[in-house]
C-alpha positions as CSV (number, residue, x, y, z in Angstrom):
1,X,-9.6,8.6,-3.8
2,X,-10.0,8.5,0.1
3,X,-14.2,9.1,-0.6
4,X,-14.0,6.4,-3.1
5,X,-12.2,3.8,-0.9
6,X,-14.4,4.8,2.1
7,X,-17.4,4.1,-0.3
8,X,-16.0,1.0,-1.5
9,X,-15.9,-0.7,2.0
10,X,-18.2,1.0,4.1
11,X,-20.8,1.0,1.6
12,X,-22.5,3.8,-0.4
13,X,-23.9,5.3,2.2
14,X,-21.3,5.6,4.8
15,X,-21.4,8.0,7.6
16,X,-18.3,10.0,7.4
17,X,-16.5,12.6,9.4
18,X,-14.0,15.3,8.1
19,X,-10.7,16.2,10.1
20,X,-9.3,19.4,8.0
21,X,-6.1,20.8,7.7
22,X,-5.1,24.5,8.1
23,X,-8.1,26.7,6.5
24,X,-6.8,28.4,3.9
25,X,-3.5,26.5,2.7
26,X,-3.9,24.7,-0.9
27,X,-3.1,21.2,1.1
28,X,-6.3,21.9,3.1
29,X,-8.4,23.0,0.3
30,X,-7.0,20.6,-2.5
31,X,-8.0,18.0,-0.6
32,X,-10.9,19.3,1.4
33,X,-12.8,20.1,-2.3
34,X,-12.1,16.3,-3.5
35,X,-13.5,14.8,-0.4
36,X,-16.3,16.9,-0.7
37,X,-16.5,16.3,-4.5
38,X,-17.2,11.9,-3.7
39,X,-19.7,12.9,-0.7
40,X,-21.3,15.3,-3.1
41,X,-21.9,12.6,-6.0
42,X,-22.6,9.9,-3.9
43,X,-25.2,8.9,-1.1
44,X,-22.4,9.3,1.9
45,X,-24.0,11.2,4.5
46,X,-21.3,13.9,5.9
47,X,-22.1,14.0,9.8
48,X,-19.3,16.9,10.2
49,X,-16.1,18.6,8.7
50,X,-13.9,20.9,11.7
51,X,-10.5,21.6,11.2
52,X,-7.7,19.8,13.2
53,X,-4.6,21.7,11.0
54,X,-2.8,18.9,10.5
55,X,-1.6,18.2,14.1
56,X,-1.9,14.9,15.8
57,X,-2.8,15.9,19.5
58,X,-5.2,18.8,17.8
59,X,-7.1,15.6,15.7
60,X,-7.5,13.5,18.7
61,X,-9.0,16.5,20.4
62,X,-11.6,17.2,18.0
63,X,-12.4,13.7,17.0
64,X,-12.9,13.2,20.7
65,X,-15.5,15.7,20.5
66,X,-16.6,14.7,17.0
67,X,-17.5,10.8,18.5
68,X,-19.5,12.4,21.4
69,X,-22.0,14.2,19.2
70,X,-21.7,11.7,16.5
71,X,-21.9,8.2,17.6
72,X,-23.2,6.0,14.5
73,X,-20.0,7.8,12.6
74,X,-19.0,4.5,10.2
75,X,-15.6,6.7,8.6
76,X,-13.6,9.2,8.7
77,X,-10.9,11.0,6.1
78,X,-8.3,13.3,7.9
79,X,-6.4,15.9,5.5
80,X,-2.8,14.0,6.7
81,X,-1.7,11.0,8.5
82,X,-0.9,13.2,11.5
83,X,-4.7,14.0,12.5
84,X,-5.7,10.3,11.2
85,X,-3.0,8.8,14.3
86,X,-4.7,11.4,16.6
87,X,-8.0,10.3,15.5
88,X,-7.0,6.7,15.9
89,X,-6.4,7.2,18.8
90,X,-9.8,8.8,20.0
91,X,-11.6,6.0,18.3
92,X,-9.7,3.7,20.3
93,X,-9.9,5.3,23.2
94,X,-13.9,5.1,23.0
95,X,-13.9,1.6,22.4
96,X,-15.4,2.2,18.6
97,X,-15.1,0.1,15.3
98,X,-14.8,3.4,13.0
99,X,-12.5,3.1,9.4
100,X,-9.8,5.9,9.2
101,X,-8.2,7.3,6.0
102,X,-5.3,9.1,6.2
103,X,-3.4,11.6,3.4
104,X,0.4,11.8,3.2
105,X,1.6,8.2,2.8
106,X,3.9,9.3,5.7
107,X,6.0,6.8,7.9
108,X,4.0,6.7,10.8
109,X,1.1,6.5,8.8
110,X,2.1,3.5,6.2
111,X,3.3,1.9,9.7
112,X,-0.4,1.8,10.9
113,X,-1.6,0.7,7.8
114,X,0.6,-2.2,8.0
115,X,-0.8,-2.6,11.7
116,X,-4.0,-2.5,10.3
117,X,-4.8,0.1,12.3
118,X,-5.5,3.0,9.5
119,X,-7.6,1.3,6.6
120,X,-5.6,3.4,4.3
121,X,-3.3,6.5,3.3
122,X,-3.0,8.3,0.1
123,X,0.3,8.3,-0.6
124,X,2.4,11.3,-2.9
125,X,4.9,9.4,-4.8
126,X,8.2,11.8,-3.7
127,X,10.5,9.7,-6.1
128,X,8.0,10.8,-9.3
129,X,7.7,14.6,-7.6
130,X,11.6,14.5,-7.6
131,X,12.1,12.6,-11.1
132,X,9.7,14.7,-12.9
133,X,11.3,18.0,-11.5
134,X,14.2,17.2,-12.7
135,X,13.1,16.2,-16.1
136,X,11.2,19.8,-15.9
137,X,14.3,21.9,-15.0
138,X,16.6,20.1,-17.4
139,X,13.7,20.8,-20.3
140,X,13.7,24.7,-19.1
141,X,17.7,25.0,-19.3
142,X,17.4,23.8,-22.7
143,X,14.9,26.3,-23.9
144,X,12.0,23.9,-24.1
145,X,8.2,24.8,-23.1
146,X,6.6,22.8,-20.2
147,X,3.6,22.6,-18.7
148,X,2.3,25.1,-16.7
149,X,1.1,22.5,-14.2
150,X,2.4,18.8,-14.0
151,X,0.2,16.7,-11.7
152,X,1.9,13.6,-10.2
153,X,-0.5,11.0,-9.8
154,X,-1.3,9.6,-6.2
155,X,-2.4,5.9,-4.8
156,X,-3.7,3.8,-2.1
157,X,-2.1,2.2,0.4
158,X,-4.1,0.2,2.1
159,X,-3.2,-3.2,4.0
């Protein structure tokens, strides 16, 4: 979704940059391999993935460092909303026009959004996690079969 939207109003053949989560946790890889899966079946030029593990001062740092080696950057899609606001900040900081996705659809996040700050954040929907888990548990206490796995759908929120 993030890939998509960067695609959609940076153009087709955005620049982008990666900020990572922790290497190794299904968050990180999840949503690592569908990033990877737009820039792969599109003409988006990836100009660098590093981790940042989900930590605001830890995405500032490396997006510092990113900028520095990769000036014409147009985009970039952090794992969460925590490394975005630490990348927004680095962007800032160096005076550059650069869209920012975040992941999480947290509070700080939506907040930047509505700032227009962050273009966007891809939001979990907790209520439909919550709703659906409890439709899942009642349907196991009665006996009945379930899905193995029960995706909850996520959106945009972009200002």
């Amino acid at each position: 979704m993030a890939g998509h939207y960067i695609m959609e109003k940076v153009g087709e053949k955005a620049k982008v940059i990666q900020l990572e989560g922790i290497a190794g946790t299904s968050a990180a890889r999840e949503r690592g391999e569908g990033f990877m899966n737009s820039v792969k079946g599109s003409e988006m030029e990836l100009l660098a993935s590093q981790p940042a593990d989900f930590d605001r001062t830890k995405g500032l740092n490396v997006m510092e460092n990113l900028l520095a080696a990769n000036p014409d950057v147009q985009a970039v899609f952090a794992q969460n909303d925590e490394m975005a606001l630490g990348a927004l900040r680095a962007v800032q900081a160096a005076g550059k026009d650069v869209m920012i996705v975040g992941f999480d659809g947290t509070e700080d996040g939506m907040a930047a959004v509505k700032r227009g700050k962050l273009a966007a954040t891809i939001a979990q929907q907790p209520d439909m996690i919550g709703a659906l888990g409890v439709e899942t548990a009642d349907k196991v206490l009665k006996g009945e079969k379930v899905e193995e796995y029960i995706p909850v759908p996520l959106k945009v929120v972009a200002e």
